[in-house]
Chimera marker file (.cmm) of the C-alpha trace (Angstrom):
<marker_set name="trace">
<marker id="1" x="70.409" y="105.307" z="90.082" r="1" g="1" b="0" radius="0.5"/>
<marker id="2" x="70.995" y="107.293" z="93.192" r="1" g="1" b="0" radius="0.5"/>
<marker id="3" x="69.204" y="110.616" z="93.895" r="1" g="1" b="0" radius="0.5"/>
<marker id="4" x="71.347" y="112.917" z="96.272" r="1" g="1" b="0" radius="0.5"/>
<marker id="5" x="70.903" y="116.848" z="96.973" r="1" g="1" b="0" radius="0.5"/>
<marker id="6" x="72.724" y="118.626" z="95.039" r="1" g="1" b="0" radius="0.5"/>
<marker id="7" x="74.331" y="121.494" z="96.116" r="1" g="1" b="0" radius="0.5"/>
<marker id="8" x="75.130" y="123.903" z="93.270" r="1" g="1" b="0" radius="0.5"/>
<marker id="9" x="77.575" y="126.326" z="95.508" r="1" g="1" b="0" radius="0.5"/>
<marker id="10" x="80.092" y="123.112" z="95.156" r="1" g="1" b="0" radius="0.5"/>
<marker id="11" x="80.118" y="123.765" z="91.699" r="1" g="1" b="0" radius="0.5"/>
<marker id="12" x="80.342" y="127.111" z="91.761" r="1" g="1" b="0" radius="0.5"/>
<marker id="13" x="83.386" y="127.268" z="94.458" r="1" g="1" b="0" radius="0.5"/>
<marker id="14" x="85.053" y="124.538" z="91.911" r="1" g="1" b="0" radius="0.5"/>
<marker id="15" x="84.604" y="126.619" z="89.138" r="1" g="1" b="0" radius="0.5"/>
<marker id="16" x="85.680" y="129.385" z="90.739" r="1" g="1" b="0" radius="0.5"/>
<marker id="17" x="88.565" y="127.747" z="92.319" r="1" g="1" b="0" radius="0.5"/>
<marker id="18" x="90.008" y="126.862" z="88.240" r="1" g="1" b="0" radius="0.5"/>
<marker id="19" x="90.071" y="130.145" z="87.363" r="1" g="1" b="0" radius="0.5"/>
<marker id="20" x="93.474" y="131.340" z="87.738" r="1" g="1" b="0" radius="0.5"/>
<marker id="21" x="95.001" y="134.404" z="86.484" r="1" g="1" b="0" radius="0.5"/>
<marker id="22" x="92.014" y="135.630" z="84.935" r="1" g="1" b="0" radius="0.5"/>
<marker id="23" x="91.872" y="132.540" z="82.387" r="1" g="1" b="0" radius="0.5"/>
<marker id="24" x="88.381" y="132.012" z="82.805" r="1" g="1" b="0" radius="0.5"/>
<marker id="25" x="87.483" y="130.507" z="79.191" r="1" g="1" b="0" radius="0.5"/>
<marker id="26" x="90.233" y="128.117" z="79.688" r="1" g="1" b="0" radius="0.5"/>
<marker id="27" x="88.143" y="126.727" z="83.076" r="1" g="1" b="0" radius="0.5"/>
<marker id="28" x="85.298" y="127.047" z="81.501" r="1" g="1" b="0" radius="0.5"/>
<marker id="29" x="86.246" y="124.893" z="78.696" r="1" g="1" b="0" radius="0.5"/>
<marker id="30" x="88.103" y="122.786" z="81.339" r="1" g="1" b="0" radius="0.5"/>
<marker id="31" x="84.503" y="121.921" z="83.578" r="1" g="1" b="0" radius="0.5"/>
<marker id="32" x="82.243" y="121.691" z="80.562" r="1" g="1" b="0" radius="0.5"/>
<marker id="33" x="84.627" y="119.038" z="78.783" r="1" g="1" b="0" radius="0.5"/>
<marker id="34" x="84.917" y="117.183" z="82.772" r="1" g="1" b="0" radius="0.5"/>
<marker id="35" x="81.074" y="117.404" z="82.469" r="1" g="1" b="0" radius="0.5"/>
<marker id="36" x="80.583" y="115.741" z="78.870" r="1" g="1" b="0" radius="0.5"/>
<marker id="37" x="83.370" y="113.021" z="79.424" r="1" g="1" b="0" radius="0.5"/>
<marker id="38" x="82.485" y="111.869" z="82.669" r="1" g="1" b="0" radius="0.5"/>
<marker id="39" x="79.014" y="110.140" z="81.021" r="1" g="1" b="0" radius="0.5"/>
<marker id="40" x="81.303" y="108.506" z="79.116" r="1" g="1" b="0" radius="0.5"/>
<marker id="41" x="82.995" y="106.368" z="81.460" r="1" g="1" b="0" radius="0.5"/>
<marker id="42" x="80.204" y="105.063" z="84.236" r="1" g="1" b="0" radius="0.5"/>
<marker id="43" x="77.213" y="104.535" z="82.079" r="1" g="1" b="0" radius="0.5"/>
<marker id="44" x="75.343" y="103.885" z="85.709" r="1" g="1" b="0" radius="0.5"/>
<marker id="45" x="76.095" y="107.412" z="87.227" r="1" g="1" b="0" radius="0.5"/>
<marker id="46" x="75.341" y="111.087" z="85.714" r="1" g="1" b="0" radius="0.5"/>
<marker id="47" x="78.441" y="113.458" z="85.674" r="1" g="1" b="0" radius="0.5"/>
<marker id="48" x="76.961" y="115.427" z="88.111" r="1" g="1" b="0" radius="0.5"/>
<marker id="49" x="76.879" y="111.919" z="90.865" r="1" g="1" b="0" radius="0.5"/>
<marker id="50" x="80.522" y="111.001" z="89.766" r="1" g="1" b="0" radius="0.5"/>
<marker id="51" x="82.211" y="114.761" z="91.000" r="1" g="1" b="0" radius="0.5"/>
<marker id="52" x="79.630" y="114.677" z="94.158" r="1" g="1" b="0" radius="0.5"/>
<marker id="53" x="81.101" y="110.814" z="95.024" r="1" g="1" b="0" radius="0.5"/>
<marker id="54" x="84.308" y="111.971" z="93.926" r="1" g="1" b="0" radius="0.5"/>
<marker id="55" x="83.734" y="114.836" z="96.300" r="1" g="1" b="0" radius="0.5"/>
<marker id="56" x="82.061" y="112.820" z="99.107" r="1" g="1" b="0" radius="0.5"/>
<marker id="57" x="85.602" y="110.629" z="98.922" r="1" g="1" b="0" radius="0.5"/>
<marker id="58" x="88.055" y="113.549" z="99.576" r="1" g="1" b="0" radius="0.5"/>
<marker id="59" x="86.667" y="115.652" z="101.623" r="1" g="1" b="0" radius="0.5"/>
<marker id="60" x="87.698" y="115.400" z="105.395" r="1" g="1" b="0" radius="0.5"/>
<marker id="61" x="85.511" y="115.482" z="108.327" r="1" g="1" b="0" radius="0.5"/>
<marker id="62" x="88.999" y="116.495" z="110.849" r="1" g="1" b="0" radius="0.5"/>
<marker id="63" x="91.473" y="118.514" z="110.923" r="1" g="1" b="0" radius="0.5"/>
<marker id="64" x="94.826" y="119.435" z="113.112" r="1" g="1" b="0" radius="0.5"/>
<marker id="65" x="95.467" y="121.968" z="115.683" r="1" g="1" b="0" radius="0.5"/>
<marker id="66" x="98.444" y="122.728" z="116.636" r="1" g="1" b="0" radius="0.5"/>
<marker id="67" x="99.069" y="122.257" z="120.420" r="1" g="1" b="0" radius="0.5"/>
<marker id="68" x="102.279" y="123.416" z="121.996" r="1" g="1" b="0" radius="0.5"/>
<marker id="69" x="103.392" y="121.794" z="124.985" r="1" g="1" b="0" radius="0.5"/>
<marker id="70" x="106.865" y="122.143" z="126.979" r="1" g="1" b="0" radius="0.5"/>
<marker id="71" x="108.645" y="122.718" z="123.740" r="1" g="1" b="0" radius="0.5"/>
<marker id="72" x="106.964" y="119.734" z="122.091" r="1" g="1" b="0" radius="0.5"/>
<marker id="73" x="104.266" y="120.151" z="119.564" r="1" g="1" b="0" radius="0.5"/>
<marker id="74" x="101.460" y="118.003" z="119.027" r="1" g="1" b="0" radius="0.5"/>
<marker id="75" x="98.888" y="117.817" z="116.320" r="1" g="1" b="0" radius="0.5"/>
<marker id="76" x="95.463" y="117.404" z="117.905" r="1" g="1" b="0" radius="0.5"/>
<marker id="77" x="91.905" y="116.694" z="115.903" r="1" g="1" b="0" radius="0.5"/>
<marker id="78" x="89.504" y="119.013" z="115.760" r="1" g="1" b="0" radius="0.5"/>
<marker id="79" x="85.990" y="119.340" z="114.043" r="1" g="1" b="0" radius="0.5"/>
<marker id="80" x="85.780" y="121.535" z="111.114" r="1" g="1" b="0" radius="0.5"/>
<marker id="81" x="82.937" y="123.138" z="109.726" r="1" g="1" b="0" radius="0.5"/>
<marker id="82" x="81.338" y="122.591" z="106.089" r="1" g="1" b="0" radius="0.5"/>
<marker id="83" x="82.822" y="125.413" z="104.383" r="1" g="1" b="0" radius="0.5"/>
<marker id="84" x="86.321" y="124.371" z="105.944" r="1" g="1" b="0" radius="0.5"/>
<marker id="85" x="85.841" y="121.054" z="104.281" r="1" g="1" b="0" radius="0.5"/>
<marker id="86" x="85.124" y="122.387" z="100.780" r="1" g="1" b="0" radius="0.5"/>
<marker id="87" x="87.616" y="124.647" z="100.476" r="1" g="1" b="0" radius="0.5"/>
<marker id="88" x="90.242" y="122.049" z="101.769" r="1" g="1" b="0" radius="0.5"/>
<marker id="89" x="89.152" y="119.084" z="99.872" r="1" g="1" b="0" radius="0.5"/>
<marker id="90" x="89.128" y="122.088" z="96.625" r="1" g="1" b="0" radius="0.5"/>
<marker id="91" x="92.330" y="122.542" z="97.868" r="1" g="1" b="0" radius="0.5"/>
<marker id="92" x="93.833" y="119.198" z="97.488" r="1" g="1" b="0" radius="0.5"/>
<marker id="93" x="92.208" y="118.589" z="94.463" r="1" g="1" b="0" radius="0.5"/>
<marker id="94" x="93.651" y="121.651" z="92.801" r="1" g="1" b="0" radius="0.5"/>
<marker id="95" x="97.288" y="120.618" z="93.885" r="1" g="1" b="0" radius="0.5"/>
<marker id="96" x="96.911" y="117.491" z="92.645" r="1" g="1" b="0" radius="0.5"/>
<marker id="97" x="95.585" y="118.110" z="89.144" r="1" g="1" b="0" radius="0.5"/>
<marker id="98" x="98.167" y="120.486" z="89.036" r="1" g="1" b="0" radius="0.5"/>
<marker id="99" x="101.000" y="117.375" z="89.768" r="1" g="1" b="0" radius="0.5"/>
<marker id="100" x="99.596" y="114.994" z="87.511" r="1" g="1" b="0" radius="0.5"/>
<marker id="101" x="101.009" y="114.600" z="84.061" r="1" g="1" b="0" radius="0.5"/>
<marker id="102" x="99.153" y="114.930" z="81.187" r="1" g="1" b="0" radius="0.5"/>
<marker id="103" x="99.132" y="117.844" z="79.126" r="1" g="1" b="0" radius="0.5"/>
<marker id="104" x="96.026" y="119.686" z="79.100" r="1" g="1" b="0" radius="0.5"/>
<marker id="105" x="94.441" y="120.866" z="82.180" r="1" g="1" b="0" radius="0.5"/>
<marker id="106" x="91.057" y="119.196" z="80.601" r="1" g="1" b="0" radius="0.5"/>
<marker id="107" x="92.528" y="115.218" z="80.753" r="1" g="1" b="0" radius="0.5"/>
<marker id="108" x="94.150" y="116.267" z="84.345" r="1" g="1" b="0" radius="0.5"/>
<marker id="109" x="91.029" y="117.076" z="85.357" r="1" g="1" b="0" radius="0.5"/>
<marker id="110" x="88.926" y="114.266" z="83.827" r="1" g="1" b="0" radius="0.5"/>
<marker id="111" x="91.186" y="111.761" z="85.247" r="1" g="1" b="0" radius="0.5"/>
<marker id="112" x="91.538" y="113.047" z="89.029" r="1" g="1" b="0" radius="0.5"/>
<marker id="113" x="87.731" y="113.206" z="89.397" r="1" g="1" b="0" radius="0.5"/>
<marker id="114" x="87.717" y="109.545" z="87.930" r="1" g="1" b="0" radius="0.5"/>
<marker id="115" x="90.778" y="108.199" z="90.169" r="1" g="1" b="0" radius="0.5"/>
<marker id="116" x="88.692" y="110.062" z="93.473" r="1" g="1" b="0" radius="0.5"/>
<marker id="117" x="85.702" y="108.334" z="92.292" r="1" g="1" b="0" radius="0.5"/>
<marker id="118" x="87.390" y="105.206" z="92.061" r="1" g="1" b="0" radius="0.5"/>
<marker id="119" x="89.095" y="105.931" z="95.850" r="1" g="1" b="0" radius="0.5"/>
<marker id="120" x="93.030" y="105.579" z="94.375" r="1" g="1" b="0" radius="0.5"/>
<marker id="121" x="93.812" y="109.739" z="93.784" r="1" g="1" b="0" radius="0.5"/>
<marker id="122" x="96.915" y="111.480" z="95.404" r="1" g="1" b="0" radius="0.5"/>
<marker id="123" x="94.171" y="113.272" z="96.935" r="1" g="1" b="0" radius="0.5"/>
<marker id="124" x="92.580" y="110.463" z="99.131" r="1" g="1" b="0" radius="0.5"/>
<marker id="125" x="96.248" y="109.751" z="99.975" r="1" g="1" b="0" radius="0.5"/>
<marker id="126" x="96.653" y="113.273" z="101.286" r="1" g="1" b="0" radius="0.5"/>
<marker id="127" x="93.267" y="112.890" z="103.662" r="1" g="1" b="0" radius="0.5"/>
<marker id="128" x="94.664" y="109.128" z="104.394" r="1" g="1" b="0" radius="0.5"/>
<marker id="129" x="97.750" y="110.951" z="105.798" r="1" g="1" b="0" radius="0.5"/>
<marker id="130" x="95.874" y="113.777" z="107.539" r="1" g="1" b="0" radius="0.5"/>
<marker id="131" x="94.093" y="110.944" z="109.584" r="1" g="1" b="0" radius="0.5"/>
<marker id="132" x="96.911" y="108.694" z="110.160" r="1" g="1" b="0" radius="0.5"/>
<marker id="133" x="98.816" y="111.727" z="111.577" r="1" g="1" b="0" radius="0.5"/>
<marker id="134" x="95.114" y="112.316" z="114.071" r="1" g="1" b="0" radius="0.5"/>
<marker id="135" x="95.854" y="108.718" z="114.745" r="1" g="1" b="0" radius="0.5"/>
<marker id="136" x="99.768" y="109.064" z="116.116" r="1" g="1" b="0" radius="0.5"/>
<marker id="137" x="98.569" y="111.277" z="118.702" r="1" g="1" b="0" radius="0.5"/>
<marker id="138" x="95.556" y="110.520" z="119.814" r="1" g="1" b="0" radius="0.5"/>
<marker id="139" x="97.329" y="109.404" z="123.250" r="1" g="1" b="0" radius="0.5"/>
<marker id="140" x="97.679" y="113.469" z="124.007" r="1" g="1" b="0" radius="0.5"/>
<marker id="141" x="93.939" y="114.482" z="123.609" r="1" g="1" b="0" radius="0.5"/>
<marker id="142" x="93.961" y="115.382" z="126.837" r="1" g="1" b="0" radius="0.5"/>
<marker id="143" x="95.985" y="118.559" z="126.130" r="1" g="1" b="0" radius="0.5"/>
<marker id="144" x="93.404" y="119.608" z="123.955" r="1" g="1" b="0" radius="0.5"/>
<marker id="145" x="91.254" y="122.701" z="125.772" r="1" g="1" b="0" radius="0.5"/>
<marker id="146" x="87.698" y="123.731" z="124.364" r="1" g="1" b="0" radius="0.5"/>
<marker id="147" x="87.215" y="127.253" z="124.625" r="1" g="1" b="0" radius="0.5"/>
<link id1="1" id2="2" r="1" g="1" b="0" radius="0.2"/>
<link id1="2" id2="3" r="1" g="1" b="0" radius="0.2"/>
<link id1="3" id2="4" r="1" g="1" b="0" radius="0.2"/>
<link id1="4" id2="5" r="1" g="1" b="0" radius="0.2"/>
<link id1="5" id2="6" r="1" g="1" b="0" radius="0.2"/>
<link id1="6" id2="7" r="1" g="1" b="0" radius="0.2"/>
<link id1="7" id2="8" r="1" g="1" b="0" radius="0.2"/>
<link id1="8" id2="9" r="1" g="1" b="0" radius="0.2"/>
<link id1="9" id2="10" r="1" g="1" b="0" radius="0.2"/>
<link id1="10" id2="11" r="1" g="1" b="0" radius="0.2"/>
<link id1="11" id2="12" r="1" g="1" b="0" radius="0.2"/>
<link id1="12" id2="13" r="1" g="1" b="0" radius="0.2"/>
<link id1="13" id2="14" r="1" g="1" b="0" radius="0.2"/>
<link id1="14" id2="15" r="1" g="1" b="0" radius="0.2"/>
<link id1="15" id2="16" r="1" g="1" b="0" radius="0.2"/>
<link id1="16" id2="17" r="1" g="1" b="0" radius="0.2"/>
<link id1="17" id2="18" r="1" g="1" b="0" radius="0.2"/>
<link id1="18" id2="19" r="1" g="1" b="0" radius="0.2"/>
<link id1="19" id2="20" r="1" g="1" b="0" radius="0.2"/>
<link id1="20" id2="21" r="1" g="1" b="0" radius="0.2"/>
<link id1="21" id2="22" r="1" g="1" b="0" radius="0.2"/>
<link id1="22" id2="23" r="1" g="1" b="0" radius="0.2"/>
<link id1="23" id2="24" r="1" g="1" b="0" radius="0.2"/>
<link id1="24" id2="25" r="1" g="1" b="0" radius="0.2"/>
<link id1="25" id2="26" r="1" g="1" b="0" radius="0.2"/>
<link id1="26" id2="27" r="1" g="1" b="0" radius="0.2"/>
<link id1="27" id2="28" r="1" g="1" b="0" radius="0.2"/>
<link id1="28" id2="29" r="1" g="1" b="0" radius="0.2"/>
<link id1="29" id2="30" r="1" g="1" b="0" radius="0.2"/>
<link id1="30" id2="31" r="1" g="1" b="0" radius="0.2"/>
<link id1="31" id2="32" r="1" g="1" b="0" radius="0.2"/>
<link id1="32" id2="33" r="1" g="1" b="0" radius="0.2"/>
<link id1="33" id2="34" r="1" g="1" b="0" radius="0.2"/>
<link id1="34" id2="35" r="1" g="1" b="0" radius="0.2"/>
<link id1="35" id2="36" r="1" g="1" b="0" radius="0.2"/>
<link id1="36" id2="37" r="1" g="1" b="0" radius="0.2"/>
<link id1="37" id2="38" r="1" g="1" b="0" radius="0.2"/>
<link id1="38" id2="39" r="1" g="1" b="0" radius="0.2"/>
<link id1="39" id2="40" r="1" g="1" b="0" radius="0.2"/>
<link id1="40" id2="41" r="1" g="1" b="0" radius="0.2"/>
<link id1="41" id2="42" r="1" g="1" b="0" radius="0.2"/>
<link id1="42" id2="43" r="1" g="1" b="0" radius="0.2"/>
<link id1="43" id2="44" r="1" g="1" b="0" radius="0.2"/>
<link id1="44" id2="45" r="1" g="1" b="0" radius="0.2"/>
<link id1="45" id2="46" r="1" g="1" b="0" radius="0.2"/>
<link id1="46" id2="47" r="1" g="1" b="0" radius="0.2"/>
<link id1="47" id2="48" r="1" g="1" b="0" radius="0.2"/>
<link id1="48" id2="49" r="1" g="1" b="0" radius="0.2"/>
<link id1="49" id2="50" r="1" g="1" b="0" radius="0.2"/>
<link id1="50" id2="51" r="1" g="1" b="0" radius="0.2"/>
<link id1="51" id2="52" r="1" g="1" b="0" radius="0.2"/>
<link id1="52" id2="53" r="1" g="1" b="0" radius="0.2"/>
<link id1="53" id2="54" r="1" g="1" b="0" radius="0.2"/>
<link id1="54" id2="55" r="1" g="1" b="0" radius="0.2"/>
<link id1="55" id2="56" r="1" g="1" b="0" radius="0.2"/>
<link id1="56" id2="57" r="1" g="1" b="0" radius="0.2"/>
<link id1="57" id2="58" r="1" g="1" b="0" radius="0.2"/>
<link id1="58" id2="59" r="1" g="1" b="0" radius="0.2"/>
<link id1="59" id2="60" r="1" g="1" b="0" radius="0.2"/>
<link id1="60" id2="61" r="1" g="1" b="0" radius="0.2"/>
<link id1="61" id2="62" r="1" g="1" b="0" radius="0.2"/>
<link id1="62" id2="63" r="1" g="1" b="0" radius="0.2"/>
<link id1="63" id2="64" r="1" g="1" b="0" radius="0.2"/>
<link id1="64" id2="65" r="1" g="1" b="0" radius="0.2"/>
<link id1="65" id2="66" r="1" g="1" b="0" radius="0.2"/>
<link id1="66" id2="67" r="1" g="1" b="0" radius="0.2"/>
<link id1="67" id2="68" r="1" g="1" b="0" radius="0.2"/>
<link id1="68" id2="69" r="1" g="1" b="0" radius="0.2"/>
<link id1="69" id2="70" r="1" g="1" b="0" radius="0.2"/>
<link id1="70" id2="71" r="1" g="1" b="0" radius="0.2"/>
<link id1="71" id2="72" r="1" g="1" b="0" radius="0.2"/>
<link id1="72" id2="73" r="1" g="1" b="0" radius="0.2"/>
<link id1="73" id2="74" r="1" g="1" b="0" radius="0.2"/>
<link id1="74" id2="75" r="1" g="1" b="0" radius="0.2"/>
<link id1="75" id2="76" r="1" g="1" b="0" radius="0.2"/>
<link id1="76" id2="77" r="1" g="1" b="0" radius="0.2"/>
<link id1="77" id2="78" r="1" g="1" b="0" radius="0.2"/>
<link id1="78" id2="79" r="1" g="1" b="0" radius="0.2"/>
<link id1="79" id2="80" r="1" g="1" b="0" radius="0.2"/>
<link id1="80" id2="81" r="1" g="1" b="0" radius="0.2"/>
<link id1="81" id2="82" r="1" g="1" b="0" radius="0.2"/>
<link id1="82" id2="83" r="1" g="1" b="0" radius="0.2"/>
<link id1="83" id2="84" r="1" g="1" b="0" radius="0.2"/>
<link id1="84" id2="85" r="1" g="1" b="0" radius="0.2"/>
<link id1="85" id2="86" r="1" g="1" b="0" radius="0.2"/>
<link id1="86" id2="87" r="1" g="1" b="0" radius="0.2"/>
<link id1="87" id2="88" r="1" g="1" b="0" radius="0.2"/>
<link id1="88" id2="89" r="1" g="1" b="0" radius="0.2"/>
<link id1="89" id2="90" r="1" g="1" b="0" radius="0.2"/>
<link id1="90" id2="91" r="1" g="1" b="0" radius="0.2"/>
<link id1="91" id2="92" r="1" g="1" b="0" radius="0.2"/>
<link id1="92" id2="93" r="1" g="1" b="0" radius="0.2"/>
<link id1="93" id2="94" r="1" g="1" b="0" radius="0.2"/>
<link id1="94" id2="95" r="1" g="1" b="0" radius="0.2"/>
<link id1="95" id2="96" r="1" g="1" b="0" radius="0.2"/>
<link id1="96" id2="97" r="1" g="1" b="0" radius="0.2"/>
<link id1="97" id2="98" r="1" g="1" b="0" radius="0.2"/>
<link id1="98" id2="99" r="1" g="1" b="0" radius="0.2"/>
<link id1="99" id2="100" r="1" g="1" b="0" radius="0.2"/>
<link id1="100" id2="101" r="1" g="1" b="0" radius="0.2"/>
<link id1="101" id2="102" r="1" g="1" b="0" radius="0.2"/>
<link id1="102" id2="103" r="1" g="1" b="0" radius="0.2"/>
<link id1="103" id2="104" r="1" g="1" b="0" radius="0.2"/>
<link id1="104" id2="105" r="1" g="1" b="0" radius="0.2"/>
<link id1="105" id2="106" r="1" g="1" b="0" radius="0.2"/>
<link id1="106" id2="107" r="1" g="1" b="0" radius="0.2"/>
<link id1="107" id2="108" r="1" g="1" b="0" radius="0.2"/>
<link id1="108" id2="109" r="1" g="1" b="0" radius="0.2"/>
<link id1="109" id2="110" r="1" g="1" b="0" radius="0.2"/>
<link id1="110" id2="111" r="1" g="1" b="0" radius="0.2"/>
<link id1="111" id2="112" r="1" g="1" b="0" radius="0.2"/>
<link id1="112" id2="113" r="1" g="1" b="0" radius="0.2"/>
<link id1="113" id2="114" r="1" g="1" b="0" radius="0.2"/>
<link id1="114" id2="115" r="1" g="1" b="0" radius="0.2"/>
<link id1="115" id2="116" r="1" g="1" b="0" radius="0.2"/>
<link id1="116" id2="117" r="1" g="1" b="0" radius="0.2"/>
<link id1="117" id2="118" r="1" g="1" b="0" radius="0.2"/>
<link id1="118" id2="119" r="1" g="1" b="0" radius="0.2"/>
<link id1="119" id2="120" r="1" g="1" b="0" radius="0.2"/>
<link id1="120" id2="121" r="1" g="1" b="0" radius="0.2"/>
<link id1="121" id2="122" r="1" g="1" b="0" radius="0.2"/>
<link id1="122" id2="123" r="1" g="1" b="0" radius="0.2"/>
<link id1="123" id2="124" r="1" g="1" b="0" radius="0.2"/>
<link id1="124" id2="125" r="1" g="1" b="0" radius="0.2"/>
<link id1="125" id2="126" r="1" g="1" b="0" radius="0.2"/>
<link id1="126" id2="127" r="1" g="1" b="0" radius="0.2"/>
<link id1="127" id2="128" r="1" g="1" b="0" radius="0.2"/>
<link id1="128" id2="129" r="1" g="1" b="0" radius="0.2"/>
<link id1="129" id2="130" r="1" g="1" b="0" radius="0.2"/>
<link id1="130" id2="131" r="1" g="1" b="0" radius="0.2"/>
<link id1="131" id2="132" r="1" g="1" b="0" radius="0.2"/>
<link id1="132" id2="133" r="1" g="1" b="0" radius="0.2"/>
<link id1="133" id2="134" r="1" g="1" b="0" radius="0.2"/>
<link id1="134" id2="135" r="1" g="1" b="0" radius="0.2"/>
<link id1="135" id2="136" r="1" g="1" b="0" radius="0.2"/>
<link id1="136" id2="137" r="1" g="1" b="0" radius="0.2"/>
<link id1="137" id2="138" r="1" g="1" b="0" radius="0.2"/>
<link id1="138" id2="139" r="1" g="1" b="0" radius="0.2"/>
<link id1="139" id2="140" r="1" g="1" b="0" radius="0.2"/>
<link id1="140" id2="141" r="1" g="1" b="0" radius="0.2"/>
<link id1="141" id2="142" r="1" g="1" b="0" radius="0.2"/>
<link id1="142" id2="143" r="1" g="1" b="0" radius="0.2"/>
<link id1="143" id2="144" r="1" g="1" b="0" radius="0.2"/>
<link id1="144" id2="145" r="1" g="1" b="0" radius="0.2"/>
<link id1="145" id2="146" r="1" g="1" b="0" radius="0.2"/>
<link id1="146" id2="147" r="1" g="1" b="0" radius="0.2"/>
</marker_set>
């Protein structure tokens, strides 16, 4: 089984981040029923290692800066700090549960954490494409100034 620290403020900000429009017992309801179903499907993990996985799989380490150049514009890496990263990756996740089919918000939810655990979610796509855009112009890092 594999011990990780846990950091409970992830939770939190994902709670907080399914609230919308004041429907908190419908997020509630939402992350307790994620939390119950997830044992469920990887008899080997707790719920609680599944979302951090899940978590550990979308969340980005770069991101782009914009870097305008003789009327050309080039996206450029740059490091982002932790909170950045969790509040993009919460981000993605919410726009992609929100895209997904089923019907209730509690099966969209179940089955994006398990589809980022299992590294084939529109939201590891989305990170995929984030990079892959880092990677097309990496040949102009040099216009990239640290202040």
């Amino acid at each position: 089984m594999l011990k990780l620290n846990y950091n409970v403020s992830l939770l939190k900000k994902l709670l907080h981040v399914l609230v919308k429009n004041g429907k908190k017992e419908i997020a509630l309801k939402a992350f307790l029923y994620l939390l119950s179903e997830l044992n469920k499907y990887h008899s080997s993990y707790s719920s609680i290692e599944i979302i951090y996985k899940a978590f550990d799989n979308i969340r980005p380490i770069l991101s782009v800066q914009k870097v305008k150049k003789s009327s050309r514009v080039f996206y450029l890496p740059r490091l982002i700090n932790e909170e950045q990263k969790v509040s993009l990756c919460l981000s993605w996740l919410l726009k992609s549960v929100n895209n997904r089919k089923e019907k209730t918000l509690n099966v969209r939810l179940l089955n994006e954490f398990l589809d980022c655990f299992k590294g084939k979610s529109l939201t590891i796509s989305k990170k995929q494409a984030l990079y892959d855009t880092i990677k097309v112009n990496r040949p102009f890092l040099n216009l990239l100034t640290y202040r």
